[in-house]
C-alpha positions as CSV (number, residue, x, y, z in Angstrom):
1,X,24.3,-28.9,-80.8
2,X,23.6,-25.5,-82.0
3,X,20.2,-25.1,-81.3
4,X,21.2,-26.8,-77.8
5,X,24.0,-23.3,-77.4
6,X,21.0,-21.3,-79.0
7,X,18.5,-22.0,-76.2
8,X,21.1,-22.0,-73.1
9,X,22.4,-25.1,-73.4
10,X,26.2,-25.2,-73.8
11,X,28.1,-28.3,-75.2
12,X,30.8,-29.4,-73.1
13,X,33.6,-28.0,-74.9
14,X,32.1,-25.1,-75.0
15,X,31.7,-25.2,-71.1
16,X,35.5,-26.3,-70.7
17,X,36.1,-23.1,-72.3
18,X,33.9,-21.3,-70.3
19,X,35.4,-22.6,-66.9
20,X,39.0,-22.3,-68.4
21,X,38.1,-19.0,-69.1
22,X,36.2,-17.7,-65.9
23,X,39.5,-19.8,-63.8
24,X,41.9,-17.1,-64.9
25,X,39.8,-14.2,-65.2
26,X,39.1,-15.0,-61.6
27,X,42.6,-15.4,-61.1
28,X,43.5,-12.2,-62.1
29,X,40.9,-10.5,-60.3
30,X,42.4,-11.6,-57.1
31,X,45.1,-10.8,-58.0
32,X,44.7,-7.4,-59.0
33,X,43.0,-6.9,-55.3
34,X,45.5,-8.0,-54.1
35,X,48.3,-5.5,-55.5
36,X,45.9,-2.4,-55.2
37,X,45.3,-3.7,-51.7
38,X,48.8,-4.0,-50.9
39,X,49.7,-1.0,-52.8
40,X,46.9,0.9,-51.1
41,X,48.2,-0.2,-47.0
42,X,52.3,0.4,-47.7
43,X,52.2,3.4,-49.2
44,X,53.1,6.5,-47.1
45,X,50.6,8.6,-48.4
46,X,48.4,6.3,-48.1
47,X,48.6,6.1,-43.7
48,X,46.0,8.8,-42.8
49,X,47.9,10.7,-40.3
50,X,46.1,11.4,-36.7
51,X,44.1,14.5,-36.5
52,X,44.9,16.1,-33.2
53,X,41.6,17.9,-33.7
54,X,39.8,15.9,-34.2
55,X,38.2,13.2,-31.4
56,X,37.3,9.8,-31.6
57,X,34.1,9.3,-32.3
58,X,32.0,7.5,-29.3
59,X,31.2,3.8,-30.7
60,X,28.1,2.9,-31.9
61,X,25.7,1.8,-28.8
62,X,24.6,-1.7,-29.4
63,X,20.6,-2.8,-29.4
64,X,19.2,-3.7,-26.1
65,X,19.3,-7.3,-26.7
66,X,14.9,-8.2,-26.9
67,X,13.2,-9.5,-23.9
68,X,12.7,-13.3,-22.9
69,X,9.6,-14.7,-24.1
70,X,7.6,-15.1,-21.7
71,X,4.9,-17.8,-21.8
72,X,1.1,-18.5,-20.5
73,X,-1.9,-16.2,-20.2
74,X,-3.2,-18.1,-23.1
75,X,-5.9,-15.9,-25.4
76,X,-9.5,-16.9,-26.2
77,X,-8.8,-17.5,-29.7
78,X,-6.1,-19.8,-29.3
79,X,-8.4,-21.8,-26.8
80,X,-8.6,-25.3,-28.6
81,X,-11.7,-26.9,-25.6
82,X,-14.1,-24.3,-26.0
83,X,-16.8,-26.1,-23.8
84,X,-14.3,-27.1,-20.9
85,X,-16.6,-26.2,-18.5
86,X,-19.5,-27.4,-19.5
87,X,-21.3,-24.0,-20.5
88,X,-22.5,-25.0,-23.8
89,X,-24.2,-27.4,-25.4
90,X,-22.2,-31.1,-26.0
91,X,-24.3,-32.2,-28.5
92,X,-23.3,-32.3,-32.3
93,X,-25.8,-28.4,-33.0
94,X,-23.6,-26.6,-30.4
95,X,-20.3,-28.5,-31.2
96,X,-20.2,-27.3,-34.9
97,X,-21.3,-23.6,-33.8
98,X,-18.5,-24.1,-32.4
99,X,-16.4,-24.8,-35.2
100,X,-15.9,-28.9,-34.5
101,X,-16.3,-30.8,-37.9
102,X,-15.7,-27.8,-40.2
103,X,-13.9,-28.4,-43.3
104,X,-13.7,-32.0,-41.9
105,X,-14.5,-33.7,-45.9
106,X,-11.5,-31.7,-47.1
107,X,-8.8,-32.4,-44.9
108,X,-9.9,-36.3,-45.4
109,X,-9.3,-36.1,-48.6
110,X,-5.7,-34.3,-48.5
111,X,-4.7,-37.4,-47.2
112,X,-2.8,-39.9,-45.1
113,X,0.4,-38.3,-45.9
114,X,-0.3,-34.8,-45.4
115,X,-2.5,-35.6,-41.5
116,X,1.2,-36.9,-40.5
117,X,3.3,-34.5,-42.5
118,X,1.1,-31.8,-40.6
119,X,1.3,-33.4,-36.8
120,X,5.0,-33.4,-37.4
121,X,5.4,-30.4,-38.0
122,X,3.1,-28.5,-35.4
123,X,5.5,-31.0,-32.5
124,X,2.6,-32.0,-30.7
125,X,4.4,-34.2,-28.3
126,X,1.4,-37.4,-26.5
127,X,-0.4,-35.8,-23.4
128,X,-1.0,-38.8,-21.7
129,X,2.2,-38.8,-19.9
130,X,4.8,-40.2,-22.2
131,X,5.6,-36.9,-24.5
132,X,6.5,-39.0,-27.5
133,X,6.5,-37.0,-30.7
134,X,2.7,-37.6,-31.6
135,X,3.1,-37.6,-35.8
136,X,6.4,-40.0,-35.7
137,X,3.9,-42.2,-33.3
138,X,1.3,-42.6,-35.9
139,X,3.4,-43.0,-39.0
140,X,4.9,-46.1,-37.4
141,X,1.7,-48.0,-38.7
142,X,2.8,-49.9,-41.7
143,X,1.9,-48.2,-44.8
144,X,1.0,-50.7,-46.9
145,X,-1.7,-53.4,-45.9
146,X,-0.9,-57.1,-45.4
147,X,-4.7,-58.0,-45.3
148,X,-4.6,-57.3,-41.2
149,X,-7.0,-54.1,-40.5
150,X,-5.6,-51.2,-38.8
151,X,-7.1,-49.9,-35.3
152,X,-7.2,-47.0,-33.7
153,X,-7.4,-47.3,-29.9
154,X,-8.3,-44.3,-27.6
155,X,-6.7,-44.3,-23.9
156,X,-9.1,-42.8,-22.0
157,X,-8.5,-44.8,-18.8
158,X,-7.0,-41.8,-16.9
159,X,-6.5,-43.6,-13.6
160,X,-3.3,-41.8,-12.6
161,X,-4.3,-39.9,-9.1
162,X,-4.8,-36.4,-9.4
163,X,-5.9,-36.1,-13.1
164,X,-9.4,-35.3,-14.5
165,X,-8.6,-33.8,-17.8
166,X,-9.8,-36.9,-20.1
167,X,-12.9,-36.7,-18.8
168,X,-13.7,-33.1,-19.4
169,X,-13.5,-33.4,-23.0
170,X,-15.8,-36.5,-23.1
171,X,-18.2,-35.1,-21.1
172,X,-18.7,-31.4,-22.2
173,X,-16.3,-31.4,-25.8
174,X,-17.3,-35.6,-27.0
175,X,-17.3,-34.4,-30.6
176,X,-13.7,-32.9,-30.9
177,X,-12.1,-36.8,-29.7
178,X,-15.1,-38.2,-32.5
179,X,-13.5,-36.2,-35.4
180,X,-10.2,-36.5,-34.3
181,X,-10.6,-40.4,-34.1
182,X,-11.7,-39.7,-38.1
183,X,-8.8,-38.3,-39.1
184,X,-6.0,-40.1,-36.6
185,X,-8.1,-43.4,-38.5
186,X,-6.9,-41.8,-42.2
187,X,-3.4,-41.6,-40.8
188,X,-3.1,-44.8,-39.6
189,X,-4.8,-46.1,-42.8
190,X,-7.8,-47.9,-39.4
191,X,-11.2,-48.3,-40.5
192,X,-12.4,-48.9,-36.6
193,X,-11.1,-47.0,-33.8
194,X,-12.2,-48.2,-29.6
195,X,-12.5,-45.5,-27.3
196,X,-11.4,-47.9,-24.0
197,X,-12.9,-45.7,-21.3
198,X,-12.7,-46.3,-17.8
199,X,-15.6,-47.8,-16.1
200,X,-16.5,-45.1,-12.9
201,X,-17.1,-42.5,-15.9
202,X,-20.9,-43.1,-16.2
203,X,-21.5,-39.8,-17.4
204,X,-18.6,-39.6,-19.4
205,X,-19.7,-42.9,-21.6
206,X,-23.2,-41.7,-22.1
207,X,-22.8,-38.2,-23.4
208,X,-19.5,-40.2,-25.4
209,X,-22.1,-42.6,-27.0
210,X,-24.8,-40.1,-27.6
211,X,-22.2,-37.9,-29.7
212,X,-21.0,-41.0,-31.6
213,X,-24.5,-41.8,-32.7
214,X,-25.1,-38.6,-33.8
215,X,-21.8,-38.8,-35.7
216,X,-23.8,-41.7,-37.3
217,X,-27.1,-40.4,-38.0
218,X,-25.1,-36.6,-39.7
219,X,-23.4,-38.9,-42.0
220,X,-20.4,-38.2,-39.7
221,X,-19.1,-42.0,-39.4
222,X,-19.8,-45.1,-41.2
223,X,-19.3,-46.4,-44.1
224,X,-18.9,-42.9,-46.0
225,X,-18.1,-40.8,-42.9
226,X,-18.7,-37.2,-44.3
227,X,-18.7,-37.8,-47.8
228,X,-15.2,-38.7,-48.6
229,X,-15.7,-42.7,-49.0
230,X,-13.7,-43.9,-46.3
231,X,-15.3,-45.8,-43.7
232,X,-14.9,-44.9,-40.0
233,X,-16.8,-46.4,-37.1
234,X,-16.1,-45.9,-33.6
235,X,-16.8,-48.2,-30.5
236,X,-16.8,-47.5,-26.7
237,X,-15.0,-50.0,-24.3
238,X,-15.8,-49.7,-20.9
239,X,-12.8,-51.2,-18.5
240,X,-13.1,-52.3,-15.2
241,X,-10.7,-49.4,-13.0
242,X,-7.4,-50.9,-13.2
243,X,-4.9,-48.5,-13.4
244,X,-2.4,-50.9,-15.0
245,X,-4.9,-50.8,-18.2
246,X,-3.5,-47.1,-18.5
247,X,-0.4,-48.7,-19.8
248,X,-1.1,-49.8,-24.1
249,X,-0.3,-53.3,-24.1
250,X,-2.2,-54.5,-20.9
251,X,-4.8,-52.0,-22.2
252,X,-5.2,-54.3,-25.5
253,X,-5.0,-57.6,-23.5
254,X,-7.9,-55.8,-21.4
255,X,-9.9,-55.5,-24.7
256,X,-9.2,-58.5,-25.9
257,X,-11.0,-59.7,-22.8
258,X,-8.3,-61.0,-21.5
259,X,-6.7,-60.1,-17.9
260,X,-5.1,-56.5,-17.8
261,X,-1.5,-57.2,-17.6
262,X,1.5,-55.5,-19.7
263,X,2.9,-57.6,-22.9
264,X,6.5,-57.7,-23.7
265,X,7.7,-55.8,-26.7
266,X,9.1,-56.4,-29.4
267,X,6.4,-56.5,-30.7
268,X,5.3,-53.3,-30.8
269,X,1.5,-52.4,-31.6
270,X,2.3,-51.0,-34.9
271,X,3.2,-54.4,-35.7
272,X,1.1,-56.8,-33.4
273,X,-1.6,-55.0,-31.7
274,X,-5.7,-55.5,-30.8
275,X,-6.2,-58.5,-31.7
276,X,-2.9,-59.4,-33.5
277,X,-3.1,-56.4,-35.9
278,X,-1.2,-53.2,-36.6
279,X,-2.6,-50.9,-33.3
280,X,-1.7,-47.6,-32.5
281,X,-2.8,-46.3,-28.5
282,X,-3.1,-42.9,-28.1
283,X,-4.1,-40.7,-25.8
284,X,-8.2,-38.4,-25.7
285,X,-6.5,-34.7,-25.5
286,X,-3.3,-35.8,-28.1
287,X,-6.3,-37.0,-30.4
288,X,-8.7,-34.4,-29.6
289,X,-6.6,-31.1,-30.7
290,X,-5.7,-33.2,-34.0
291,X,-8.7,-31.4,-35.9
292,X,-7.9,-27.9,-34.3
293,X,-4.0,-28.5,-35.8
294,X,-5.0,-29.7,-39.1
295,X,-7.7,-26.6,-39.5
296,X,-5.5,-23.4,-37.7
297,X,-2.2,-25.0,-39.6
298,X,0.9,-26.6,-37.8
299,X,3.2,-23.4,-38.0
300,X,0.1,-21.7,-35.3
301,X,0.2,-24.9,-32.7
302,X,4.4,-24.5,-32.8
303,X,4.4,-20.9,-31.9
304,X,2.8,-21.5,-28.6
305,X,5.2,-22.8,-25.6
306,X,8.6,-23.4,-26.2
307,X,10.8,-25.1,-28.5
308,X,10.2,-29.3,-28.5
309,X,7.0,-28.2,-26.0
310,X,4.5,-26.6,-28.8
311,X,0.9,-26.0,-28.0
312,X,-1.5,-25.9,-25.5
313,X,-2.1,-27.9,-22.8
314,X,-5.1,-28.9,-20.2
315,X,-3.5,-28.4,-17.0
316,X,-5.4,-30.1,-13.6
317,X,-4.5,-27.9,-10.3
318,X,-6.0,-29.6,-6.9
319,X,-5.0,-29.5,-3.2
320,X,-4.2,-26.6,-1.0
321,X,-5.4,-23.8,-3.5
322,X,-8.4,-21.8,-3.4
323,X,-9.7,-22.4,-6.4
324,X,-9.4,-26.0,-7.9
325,X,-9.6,-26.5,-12.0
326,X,-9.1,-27.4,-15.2
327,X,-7.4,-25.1,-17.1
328,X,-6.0,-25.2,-20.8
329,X,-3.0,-22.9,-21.0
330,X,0.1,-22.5,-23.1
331,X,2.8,-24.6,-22.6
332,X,5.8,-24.1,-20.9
333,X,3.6,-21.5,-18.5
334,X,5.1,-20.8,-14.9
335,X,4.0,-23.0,-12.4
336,X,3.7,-20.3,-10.1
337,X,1.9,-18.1,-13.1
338,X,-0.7,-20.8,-13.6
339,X,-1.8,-21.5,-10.0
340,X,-2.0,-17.5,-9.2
341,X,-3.7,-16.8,-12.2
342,X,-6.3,-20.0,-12.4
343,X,-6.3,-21.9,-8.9
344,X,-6.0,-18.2,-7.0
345,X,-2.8,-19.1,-5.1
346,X,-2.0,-21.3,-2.5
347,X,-4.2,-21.6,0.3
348,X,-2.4,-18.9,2.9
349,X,-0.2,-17.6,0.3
350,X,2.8,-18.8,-2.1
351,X,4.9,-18.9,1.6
352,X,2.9,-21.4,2.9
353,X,3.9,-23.6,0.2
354,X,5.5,-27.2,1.2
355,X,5.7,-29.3,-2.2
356,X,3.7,-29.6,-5.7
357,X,3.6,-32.6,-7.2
358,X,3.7,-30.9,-11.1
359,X,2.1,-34.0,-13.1
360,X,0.5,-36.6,-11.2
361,X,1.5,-39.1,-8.7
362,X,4.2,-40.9,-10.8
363,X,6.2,-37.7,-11.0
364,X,9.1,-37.0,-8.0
365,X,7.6,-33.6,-6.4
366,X,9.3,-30.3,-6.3
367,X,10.0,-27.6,-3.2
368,X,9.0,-24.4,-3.1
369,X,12.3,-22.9,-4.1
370,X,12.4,-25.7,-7.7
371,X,8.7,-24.6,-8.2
372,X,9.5,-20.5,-8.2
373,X,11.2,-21.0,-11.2
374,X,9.2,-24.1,-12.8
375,X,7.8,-23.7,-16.8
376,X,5.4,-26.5,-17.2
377,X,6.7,-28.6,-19.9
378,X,8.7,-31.8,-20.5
379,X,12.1,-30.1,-21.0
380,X,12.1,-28.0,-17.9
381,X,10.8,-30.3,-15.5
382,X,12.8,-33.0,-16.7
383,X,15.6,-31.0,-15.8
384,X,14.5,-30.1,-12.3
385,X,14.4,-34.1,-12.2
386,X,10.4,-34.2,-12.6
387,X,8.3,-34.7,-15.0
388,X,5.4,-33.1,-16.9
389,X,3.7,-36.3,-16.8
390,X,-0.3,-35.7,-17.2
391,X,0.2,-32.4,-15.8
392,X,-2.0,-33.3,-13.1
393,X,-0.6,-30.7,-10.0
394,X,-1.4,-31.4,-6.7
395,X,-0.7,-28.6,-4.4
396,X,0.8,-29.6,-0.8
397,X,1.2,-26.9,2.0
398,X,2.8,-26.6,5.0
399,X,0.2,-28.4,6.6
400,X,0.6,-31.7,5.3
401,X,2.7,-34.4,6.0
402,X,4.7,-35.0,3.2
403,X,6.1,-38.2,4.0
404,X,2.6,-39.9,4.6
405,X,2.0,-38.3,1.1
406,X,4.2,-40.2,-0.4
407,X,3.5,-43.1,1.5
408,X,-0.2,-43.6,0.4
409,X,1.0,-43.2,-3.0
410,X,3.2,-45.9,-2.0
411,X,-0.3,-47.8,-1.0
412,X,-1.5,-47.3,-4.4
413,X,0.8,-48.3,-6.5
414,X,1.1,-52.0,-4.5
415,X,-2.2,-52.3,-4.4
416,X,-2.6,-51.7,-8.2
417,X,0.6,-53.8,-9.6
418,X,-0.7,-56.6,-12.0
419,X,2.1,-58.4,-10.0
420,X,3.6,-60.1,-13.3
421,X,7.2,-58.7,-12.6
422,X,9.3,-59.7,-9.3
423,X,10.9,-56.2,-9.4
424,X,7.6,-54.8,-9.2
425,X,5.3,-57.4,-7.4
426,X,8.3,-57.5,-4.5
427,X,9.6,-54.5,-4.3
428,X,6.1,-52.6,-4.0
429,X,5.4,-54.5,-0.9
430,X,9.0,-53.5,0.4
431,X,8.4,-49.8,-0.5
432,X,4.9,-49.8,1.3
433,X,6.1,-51.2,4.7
434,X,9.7,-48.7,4.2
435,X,7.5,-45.9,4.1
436,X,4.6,-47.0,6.4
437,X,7.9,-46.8,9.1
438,X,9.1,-43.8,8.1
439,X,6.1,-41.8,8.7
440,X,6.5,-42.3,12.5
441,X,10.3,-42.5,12.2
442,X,10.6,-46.5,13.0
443,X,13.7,-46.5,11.0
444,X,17.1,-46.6,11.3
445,X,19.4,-44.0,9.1
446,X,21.0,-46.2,7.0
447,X,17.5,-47.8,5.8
448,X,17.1,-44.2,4.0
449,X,19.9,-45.4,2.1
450,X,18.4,-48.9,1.5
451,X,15.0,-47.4,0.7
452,X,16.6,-45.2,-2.3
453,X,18.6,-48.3,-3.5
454,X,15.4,-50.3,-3.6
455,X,14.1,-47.7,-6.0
456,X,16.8,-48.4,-8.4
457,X,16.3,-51.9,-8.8
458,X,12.8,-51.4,-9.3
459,X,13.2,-48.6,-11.9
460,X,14.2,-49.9,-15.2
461,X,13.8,-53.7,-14.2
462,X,9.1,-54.2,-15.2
463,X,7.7,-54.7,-18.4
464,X,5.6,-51.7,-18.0
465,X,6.1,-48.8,-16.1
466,X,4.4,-49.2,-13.2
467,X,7.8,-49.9,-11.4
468,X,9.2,-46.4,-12.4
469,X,5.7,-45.1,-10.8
470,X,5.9,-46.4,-7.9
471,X,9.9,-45.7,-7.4
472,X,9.5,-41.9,-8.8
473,X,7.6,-40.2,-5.9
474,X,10.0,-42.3,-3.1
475,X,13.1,-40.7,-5.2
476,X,11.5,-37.7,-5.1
477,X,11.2,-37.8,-1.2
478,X,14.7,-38.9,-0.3
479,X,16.3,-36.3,-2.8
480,X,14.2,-33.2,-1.4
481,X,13.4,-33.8,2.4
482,X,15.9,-36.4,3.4
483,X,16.1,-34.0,7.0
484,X,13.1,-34.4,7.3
485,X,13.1,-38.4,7.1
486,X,16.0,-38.0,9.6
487,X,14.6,-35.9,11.7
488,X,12.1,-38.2,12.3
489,X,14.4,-41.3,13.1
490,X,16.0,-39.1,15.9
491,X,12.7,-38.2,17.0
492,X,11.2,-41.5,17.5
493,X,15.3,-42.8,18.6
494,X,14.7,-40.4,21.4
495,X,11.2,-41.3,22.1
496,X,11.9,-44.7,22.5
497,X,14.7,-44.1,24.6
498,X,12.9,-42.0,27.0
499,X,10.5,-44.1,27.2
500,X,12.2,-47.1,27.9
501,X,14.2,-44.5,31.0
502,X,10.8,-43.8,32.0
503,X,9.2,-47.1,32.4
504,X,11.5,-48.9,34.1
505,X,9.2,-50.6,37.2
506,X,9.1,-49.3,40.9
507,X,9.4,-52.8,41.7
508,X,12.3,-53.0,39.6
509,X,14.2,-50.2,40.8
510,X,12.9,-51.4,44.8
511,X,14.5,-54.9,44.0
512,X,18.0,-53.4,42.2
513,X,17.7,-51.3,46.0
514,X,17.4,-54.2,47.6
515,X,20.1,-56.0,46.0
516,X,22.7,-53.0,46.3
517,X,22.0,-52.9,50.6
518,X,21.9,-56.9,50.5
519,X,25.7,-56.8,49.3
520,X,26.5,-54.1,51.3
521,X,25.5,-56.2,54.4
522,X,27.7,-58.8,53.4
């Protein structure tokens, strides 16, 4: 025991005596602040007496509390798609002069572990619509193997109207979705990943392909894909141009060559997947920036946009503006910001603004007034009762009809429903013909009503999504320009009433004549 006190150790009587000791001495201590405290405020000479000369000092000004962050005008060298545009060379010489597959051996051998730990922590959030934490995603594949392989499978469908961001990358930036597939494959503990890729992108699939087999022929992928000993190979699927293959599960029975149609869950992919194996689906551009996240570190990735909204994003800006593009800026960047700054402003300036739909067709739009103050994230727009979605933005101004906008997405979304779900299969037919009415006002007021209820039963009631797609926009409509929709009732009321004073025949009004001098007579 003494050579435990010796080196710092203390036995425990000794430390009983310790903490019996240090009890009272703290005791005392309080108490003695106590009395000199006490002593100290009730004695009389103790009261300073006011100094008539003297003045009160001014109090101390406080700091001007620091400006709001303010987000967007992304720099250079925080650019993650260096070759958006298509400026450079896609091939695998001019991807790693651009810095794709650097360090690539290394953080394969960190580990399955660290990949997640890292996605976590930068709160990279799935850009294919969703926004579901992308490291929690991929450490839901089981950790240990039952015998059943792992895949990876790669969303590149992008049929929702109004993006073209997926399709970039594959085209002119193929090699940064090939090494991210590498590393998302060491996550996941997948051996194989498919790249499922919708079937109009010709060019998108060949300069795809022609990347991976580079990636083959550098050592890249295969059996010892760079040098670490694990074993990557990659596959392109080429789907037919059904948008319900966007959603995972129909997207696996689609690759399983079976027909495209959603799967209930439980159970999930992790669990039951391609092929009845663990599967995770993920998204081109969530896979794509992996590498740039792993390499830059996480803490660089969460300082851009705001907090639960990290990173950058690829941002798609169409419709009235003057200058249509792909952008990638921060998130959480003004809407109005971002199409100044990129698109060059709404076609006869931000006035002549109607509506932007912020993220695709799915999403309810916004008015001019909700889109003055709009960040572009999944927090913000979620509150304005939006969504970030694929932060596809179509631009509508004053010149468009709004409500035959939302009526051809209406179009859409029947035509494309697998038709497996009643809510769904019924109630996108019922939504179609609704707003094919209200466009020229056949309606009656109350239907408005109806319309919006229809929405709800349809919203929360399909396997998949597609329901919520299809209701979204109509919501959107009825919540934003509901005078207009009435407007156009009493217009085409009025119409029809006119018309109906109007055409009422000569002979008609000759024979109610006739009549009226005929009982007259009599």
């Amino acid at each position: 025991m003494a050579h435990l006190v010796s080196r710092g150790f203390a036995s425990p009587s000794v430390m009983a005596g310790k903490s019996h000791f240090a009890r009272h001495s703290s005791l005392n201590l309080r108490q003695a602040n106590l009395q000199r405290n006490y002593a100290t405020t009730s004695s009389p000479e103790s009261k300073a007496k006011p100094d008539p000369e003297k003045k009160d000092a001014p109090p101390a000004a406080t700091p001007p509390p620091p400006p709001p962050r303010s987000y967007g005008n992304l720099k250079d060298k925080d650019r993650i798609f260096t070759n958006l545009y298509g400026e450079h060379d896609f091939r695998l010489e001019g991807a790693m002069k651009r810095g794709d597959w650097y360090m690539t051996k290394q953080l394969v051998q960190k580990g399955r572990d660290w990949i997640i730990e890292e996605m976590k922590k930068s709160g990279l959030r799935g850009r294919g619509g969703a926004g579901f934490p992308s490291g929690l995603k991929w450490s839901f594949m089981p950790k240990k193997s039952d015998g059943r392989p792992h895949y990876l499978v790669i969303n590149a469908d992008e049929g929702e109207p109004g993006t073209c961001k997926d399709r970039e990358i594959m085209r002119h930036d193929p090699h940064k979705l090939i090494e991210g597939c590498l590393l998302a494959g060491v996550a996941m503990g997948a051996h194989v990943a498919y790249i499922y890729i919708r079937g109009e992108f010709y060019n998108e699939a060949k300069n795809l392909q022609e990347a991976i087999d580079e990636s083959y022929k550098k050592g890249l992928l295969g059996r010892d894909a760079c040098g670490t000993g694990w074993g990557m190979d990659i596959y392109v699927h080429r789907g037919a141009g059904a948008y319900i293959c966007g959603e995972e599960t129909a997207l696996i029975e689609s690759l399983e060559g079976n027909q495209g149609k959603p799967r209930l869950k439980p159970p999930f992919p992790a669990n039951v997947g391609a092929f009845g194996c663990p599967t995770t689906v993920t998204n081109v551009e969530t896979v794509a920036v992996a590498p740039t996240i792993l390499r830059r570190g996480p803490e660089w990735f969460a300082g851009l946009g705001r907090k639960n909204n990290a990173g950058t994003k690829l941002f798609n800006i169409s419709g009235h503006v003057n200058n249509p593009c792909t952008v990638e800026e921060e998130m959480s960047v003004p809407l109005k910001e971002l199409i100044e700054r990129h698109a060059g402003g709404v076609k006869g300036g931000w006035d002549n603004l109607l509506a932007i739909v912020p993220g695709g067709s799915s999403v309810p739009l916004l008015t001019k007034k909700q889109c003055e103050t709009a960040l572009m994230d999944f927090d913000d727009l979620r509150d304005k009762r939006s969504g970030l979605g694929t932060a596809a933005i179509m631009v509508m101004d004053k010149s468009t009809d709004v409500v035959e906008a939302i009526a051809r997405f209406s179009h859409f979304y029947k035509h494309e429903s697998c038709g497996q779900c009643t809510p769904c299969r019924e109630g996108t037919g019922w939504l179609m013909n609704i707003m094919d009415r209200l466009v020229v006002g056949n309606a009656q007021k109350d239907e408005i009503d109806q319309l919006e209820e229809l929405t709800y039963q349809i919203e929360g009631h399909t396997i998949c999504a597609l329901g919520d797609a299809a209701a979204w926009p109509v919501q959107g409509l009825i919540r934003n320009f509901r005078p207009e929709l009435e407007r156009r009732i009493e217009a085409f009321s009025q119409k029809k009433h006119d018309e109906v004073r109007r055409g009422v025949p000569q002979m008609l009004r000759g024979q109610i004549s006739h009549e009226h001098a005929h009982a007259h007579a009599h």
